[in-house]
mmJSON file of the N, C-alpha and C atoms, coordinates in Angstrom:
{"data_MODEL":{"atom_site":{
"group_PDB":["ATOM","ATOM","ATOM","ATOM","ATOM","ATOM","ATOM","ATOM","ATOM","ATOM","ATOM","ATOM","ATOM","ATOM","ATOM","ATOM","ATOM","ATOM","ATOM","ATOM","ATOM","ATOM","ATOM","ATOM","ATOM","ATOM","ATOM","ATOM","ATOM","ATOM","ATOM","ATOM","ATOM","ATOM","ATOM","ATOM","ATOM","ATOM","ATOM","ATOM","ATOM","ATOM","ATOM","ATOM","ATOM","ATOM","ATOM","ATOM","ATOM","ATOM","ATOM","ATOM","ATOM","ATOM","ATOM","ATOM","ATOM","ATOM","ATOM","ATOM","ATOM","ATOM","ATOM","ATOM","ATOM","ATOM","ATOM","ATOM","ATOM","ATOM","ATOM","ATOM","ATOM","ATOM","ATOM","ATOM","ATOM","ATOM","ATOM","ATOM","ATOM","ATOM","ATOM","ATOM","ATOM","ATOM","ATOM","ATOM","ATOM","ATOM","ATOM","ATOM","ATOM","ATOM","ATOM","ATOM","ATOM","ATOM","ATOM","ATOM","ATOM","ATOM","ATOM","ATOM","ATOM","ATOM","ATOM","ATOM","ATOM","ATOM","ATOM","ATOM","ATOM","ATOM","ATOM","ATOM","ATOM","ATOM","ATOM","ATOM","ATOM","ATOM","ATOM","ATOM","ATOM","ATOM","ATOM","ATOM","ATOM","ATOM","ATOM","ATOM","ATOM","ATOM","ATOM","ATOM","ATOM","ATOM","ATOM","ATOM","ATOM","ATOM","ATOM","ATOM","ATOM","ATOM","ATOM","ATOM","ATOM","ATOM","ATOM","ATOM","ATOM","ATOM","ATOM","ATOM","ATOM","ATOM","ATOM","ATOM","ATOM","ATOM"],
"id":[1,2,3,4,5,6,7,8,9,10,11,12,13,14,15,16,17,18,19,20,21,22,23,24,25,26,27,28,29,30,31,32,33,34,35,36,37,38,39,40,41,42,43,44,45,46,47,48,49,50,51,52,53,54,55,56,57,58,59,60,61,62,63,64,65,66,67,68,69,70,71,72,73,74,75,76,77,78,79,80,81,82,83,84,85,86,87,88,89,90,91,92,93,94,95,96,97,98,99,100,101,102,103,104,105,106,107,108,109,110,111,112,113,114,115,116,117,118,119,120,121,122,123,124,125,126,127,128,129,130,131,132,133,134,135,136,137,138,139,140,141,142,143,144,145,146,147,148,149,150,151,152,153,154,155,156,157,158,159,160,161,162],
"type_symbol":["N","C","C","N","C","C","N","C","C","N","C","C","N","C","C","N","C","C","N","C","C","N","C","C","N","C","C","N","C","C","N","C","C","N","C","C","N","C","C","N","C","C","N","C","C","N","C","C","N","C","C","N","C","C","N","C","C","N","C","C","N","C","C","N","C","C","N","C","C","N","C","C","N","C","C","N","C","C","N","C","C","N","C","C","N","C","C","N","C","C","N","C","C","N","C","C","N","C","C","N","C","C","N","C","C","N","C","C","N","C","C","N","C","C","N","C","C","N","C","C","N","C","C","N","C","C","N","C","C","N","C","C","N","C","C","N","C","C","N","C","C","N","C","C","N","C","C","N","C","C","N","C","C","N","C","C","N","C","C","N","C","C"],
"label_atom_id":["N","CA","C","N","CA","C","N","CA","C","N","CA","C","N","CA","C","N","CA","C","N","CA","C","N","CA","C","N","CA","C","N","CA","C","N","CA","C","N","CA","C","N","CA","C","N","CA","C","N","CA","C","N","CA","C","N","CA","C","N","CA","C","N","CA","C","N","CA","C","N","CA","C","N","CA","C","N","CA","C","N","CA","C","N","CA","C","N","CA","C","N","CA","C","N","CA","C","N","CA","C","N","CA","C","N","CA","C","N","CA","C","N","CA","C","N","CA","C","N","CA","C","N","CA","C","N","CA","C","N","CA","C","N","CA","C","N","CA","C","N","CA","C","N","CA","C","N","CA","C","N","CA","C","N","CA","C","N","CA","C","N","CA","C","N","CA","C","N","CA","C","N","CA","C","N","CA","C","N","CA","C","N","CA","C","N","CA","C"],
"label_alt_id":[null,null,null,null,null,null,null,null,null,null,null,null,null,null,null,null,null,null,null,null,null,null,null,null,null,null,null,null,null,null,null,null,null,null,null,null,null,null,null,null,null,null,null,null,null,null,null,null,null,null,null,null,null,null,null,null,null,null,null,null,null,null,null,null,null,null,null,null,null,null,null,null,null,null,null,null,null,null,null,null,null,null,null,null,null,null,null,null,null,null,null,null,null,null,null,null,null,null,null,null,null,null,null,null,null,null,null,null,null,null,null,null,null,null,null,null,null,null,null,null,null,null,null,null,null,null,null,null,null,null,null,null,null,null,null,null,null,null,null,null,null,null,null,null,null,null,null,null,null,null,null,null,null,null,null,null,null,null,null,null,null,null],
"label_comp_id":["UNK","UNK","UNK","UNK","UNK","UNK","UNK","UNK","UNK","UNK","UNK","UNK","UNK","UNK","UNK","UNK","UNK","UNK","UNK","UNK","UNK","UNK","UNK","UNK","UNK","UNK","UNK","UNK","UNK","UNK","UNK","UNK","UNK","UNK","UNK","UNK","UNK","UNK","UNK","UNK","UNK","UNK","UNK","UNK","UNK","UNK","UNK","UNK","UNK","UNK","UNK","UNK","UNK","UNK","UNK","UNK","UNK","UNK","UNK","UNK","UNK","UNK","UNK","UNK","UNK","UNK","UNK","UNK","UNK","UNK","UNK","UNK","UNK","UNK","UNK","UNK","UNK","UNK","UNK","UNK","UNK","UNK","UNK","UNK","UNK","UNK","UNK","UNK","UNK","UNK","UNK","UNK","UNK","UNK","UNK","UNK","UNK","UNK","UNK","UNK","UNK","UNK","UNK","UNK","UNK","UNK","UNK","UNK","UNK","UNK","UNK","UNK","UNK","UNK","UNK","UNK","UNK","UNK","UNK","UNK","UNK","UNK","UNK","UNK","UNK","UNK","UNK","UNK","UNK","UNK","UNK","UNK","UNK","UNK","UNK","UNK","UNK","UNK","UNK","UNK","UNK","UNK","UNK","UNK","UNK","UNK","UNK","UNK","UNK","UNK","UNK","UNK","UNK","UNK","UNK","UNK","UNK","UNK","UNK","UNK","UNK","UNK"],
"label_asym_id":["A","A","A","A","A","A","A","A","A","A","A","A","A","A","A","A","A","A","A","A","A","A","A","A","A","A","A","A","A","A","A","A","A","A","A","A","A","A","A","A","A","A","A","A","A","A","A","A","A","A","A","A","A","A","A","A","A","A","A","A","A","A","A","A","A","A","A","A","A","A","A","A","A","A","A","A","A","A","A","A","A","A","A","A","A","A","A","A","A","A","A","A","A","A","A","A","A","A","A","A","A","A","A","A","A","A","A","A","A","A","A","A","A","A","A","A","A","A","A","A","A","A","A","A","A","A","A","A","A","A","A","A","A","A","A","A","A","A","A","A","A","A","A","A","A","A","A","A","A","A","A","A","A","A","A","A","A","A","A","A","A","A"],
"label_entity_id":["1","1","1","1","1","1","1","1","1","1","1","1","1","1","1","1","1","1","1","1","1","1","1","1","1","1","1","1","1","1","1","1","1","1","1","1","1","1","1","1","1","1","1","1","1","1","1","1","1","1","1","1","1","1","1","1","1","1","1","1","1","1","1","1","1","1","1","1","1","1","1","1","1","1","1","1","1","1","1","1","1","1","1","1","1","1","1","1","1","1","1","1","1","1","1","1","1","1","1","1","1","1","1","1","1","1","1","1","1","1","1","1","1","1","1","1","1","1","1","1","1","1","1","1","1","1","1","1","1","1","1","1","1","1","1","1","1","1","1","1","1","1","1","1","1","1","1","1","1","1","1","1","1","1","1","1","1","1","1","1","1","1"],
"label_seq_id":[1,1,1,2,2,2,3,3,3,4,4,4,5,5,5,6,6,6,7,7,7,8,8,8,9,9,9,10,10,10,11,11,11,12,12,12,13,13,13,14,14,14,15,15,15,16,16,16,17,17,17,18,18,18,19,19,19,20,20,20,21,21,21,22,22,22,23,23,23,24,24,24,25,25,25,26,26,26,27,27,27,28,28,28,29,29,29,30,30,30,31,31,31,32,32,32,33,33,33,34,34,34,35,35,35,36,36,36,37,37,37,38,38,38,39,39,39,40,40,40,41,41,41,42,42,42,43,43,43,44,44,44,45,45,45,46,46,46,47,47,47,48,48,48,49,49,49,50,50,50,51,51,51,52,52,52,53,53,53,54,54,54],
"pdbx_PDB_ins_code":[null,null,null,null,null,null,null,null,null,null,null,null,null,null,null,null,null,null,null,null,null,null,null,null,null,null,null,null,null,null,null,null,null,null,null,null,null,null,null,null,null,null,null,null,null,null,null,null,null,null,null,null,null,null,null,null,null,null,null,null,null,null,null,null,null,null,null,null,null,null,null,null,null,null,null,null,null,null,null,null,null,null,null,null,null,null,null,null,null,null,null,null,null,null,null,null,null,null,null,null,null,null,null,null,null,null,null,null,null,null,null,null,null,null,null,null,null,null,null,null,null,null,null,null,null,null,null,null,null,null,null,null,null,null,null,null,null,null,null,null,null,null,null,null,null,null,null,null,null,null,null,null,null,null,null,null,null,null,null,null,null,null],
"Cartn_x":[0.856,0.0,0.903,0.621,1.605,1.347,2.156,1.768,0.253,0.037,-1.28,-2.305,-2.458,-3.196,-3.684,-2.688,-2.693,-3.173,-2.879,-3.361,-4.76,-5.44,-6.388,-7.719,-7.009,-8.18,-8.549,-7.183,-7.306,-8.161,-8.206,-8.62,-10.543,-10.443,-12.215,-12.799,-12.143,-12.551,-12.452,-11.211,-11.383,-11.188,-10.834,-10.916,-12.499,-12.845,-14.051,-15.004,-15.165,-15.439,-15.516,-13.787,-13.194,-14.021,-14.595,-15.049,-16.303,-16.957,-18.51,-17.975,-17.92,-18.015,-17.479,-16.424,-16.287,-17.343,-17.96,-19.213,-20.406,-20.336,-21.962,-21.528,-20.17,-20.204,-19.851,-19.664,-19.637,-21.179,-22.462,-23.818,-24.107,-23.239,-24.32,-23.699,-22.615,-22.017,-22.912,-23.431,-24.352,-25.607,-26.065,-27.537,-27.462,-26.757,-26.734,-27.466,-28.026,-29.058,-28.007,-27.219,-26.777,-26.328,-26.205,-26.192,-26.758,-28.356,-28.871,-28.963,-28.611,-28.154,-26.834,-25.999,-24.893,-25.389,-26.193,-26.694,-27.244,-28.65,-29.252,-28.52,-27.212,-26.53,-25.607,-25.442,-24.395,-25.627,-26.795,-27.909,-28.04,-27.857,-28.276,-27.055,-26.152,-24.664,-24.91,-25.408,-24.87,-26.09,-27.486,-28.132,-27.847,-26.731,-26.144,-25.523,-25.808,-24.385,-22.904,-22.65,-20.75,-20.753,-20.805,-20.171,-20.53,-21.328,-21.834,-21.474,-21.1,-20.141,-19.75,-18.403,-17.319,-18.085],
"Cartn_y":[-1.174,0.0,1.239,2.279,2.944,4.149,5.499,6.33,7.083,7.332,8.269,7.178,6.117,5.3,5.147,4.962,4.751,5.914,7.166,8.717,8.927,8.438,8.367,7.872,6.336,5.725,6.77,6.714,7.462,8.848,9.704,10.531,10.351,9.384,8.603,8.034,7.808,7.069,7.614,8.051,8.585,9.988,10.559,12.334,12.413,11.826,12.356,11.953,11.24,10.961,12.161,12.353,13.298,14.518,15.433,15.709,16.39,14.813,15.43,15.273,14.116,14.883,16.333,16.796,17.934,18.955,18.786,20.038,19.171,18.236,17.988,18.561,18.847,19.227,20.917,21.421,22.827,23.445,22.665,22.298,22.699,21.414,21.184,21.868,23.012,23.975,25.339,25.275,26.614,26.486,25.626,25.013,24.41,24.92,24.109,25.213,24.447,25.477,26.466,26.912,28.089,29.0,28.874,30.145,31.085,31.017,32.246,33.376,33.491,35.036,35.38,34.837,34.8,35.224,34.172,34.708,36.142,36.332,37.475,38.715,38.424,39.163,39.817,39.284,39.204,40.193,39.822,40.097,41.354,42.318,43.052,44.119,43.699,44.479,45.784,45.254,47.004,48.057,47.603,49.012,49.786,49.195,49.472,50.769,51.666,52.987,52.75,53.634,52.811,53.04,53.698,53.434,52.609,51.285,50.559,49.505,48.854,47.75,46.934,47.622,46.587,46.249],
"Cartn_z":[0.0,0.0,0.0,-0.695,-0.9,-0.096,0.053,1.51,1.101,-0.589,-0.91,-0.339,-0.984,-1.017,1.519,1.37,3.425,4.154,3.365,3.515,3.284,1.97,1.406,2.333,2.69,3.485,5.047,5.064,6.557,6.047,5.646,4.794,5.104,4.46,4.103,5.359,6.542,7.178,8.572,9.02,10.233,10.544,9.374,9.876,9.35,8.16,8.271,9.409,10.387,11.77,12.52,12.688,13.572,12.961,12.028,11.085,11.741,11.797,11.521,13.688,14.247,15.864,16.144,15.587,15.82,15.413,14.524,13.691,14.608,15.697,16.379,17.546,17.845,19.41,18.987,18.354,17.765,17.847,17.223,17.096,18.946,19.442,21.133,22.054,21.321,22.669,21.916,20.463,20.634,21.325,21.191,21.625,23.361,23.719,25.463,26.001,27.235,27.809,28.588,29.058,29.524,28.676,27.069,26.155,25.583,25.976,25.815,26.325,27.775,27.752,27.22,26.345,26.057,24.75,23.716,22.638,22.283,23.314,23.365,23.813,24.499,24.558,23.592,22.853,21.61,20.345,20.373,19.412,19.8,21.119,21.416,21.46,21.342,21.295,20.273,19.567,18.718,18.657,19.718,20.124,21.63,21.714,23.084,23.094,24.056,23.96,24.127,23.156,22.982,24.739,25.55,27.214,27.506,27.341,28.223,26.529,26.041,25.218,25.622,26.762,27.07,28.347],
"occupancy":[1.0,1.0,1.0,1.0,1.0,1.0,1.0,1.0,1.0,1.0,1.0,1.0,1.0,1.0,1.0,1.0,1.0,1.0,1.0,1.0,1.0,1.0,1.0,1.0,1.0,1.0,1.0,1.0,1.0,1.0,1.0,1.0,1.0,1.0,1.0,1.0,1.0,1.0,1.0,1.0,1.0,1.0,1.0,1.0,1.0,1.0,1.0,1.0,1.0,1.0,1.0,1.0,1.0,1.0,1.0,1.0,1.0,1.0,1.0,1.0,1.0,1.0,1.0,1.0,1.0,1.0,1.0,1.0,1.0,1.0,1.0,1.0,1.0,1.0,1.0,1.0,1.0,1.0,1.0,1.0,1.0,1.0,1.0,1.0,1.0,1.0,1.0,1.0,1.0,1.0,1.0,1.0,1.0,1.0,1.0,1.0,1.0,1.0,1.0,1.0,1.0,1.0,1.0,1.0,1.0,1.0,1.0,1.0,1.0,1.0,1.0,1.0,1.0,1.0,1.0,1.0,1.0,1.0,1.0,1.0,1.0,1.0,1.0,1.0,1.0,1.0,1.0,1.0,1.0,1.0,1.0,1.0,1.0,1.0,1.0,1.0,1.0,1.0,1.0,1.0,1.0,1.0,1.0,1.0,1.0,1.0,1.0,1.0,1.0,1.0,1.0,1.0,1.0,1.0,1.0,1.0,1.0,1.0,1.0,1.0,1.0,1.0],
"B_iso_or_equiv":[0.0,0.0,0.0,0.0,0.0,0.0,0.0,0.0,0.0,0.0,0.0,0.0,0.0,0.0,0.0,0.0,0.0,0.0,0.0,0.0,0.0,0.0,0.0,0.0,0.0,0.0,0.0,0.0,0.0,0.0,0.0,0.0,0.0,0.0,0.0,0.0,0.0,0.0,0.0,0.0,0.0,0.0,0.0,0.0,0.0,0.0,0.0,0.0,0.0,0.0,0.0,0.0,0.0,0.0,0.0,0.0,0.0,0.0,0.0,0.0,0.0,0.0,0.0,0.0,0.0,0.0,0.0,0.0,0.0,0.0,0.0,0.0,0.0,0.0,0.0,0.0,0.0,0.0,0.0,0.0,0.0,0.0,0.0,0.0,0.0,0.0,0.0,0.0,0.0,0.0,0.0,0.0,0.0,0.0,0.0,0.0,0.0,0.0,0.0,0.0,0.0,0.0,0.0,0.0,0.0,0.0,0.0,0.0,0.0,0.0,0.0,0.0,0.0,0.0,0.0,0.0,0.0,0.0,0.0,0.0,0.0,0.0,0.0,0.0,0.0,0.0,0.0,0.0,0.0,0.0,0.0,0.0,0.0,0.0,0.0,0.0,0.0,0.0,0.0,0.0,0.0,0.0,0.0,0.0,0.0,0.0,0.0,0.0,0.0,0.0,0.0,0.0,0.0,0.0,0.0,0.0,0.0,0.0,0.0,0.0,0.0,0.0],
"pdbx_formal_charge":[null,null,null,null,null,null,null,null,null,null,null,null,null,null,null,null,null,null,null,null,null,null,null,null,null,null,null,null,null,null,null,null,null,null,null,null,null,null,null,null,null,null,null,null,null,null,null,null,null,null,null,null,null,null,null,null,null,null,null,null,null,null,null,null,null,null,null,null,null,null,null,null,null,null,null,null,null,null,null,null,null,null,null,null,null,null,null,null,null,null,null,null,null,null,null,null,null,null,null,null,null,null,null,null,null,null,null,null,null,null,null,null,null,null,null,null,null,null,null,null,null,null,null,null,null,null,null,null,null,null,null,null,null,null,null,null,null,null,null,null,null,null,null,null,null,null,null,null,null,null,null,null,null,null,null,null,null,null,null,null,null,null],
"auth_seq_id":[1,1,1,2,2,2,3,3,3,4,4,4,5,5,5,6,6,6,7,7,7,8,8,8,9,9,9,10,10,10,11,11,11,12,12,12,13,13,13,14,14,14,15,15,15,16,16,16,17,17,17,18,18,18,19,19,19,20,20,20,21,21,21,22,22,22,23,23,23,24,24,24,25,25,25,26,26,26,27,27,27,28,28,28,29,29,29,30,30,30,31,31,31,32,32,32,33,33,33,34,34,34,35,35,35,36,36,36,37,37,37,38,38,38,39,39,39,40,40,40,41,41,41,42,42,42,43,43,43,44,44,44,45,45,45,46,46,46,47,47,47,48,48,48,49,49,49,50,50,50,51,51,51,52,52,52,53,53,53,54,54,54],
"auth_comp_id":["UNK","UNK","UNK","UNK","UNK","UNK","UNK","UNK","UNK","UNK","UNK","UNK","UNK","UNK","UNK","UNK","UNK","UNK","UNK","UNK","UNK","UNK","UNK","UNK","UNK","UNK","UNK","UNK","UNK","UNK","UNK","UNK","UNK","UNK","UNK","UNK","UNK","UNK","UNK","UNK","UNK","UNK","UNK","UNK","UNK","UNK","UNK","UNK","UNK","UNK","UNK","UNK","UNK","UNK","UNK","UNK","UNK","UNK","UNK","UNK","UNK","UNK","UNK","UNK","UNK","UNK","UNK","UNK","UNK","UNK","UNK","UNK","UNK","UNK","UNK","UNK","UNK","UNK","UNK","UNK","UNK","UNK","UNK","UNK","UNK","UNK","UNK","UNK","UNK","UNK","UNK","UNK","UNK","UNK","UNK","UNK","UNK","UNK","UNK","UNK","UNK","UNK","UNK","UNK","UNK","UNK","UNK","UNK","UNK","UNK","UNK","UNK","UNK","UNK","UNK","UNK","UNK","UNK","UNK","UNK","UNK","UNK","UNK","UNK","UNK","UNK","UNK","UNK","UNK","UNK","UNK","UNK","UNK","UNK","UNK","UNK","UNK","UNK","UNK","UNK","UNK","UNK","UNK","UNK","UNK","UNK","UNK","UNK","UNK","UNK","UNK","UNK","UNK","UNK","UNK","UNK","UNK","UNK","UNK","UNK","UNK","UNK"],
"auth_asym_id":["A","A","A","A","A","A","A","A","A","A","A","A","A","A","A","A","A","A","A","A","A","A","A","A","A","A","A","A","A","A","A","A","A","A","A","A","A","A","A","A","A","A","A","A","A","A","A","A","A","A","A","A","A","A","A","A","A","A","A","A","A","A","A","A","A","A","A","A","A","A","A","A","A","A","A","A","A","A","A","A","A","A","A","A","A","A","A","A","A","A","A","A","A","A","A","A","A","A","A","A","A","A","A","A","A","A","A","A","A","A","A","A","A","A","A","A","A","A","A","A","A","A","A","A","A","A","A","A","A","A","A","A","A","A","A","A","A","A","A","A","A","A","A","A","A","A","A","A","A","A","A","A","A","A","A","A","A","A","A","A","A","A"],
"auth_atom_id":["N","CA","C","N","CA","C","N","CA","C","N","CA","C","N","CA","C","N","CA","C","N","CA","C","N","CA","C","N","CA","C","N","CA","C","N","CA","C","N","CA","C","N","CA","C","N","CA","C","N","CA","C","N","CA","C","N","CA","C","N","CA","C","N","CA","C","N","CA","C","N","CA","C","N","CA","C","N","CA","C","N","CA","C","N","CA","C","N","CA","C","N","CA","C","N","CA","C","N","CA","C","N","CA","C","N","CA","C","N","CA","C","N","CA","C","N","CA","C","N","CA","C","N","CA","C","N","CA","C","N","CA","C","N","CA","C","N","CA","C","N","CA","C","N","CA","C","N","CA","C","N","CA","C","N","CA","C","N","CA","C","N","CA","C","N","CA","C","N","CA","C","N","CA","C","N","CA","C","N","CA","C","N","CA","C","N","CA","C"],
"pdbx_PDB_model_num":[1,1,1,1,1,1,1,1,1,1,1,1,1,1,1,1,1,1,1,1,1,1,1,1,1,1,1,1,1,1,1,1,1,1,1,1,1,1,1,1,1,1,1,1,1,1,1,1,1,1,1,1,1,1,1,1,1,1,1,1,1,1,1,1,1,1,1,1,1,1,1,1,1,1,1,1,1,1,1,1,1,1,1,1,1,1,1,1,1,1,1,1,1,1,1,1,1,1,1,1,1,1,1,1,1,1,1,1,1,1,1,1,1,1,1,1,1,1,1,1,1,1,1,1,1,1,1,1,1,1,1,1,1,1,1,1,1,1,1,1,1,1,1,1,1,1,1,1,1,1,1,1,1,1,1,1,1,1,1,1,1,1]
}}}
């Protein structure tokens, strides 16, 4: 088996794994229940007075 070919599989098989768990736990750290005042906070940032931002 040659190194593309050993690259390849690995390629097809376990990064794309590594892949998609990484994009479901990316998914279940926006969606966890303690991020919406974090969200709504973020949504509400730019009718804010610049003194009160940071």
């Amino acid at each position: 088996m040659s190194r593309y070919e050993m690259l390849r599989h690995f390629a097809d098989s376990w990064a794309l794994l590594a892949m998609v768990l990484l994009f479901l736990g990316f998914v279940g750290w926006t969606f966890r229940p303690g991020a919406r005042r974090h969200h709504e906070d973020a949504a509400r940032l730019i009718f804010r007075p610049d003194d009160l931002r940071e």
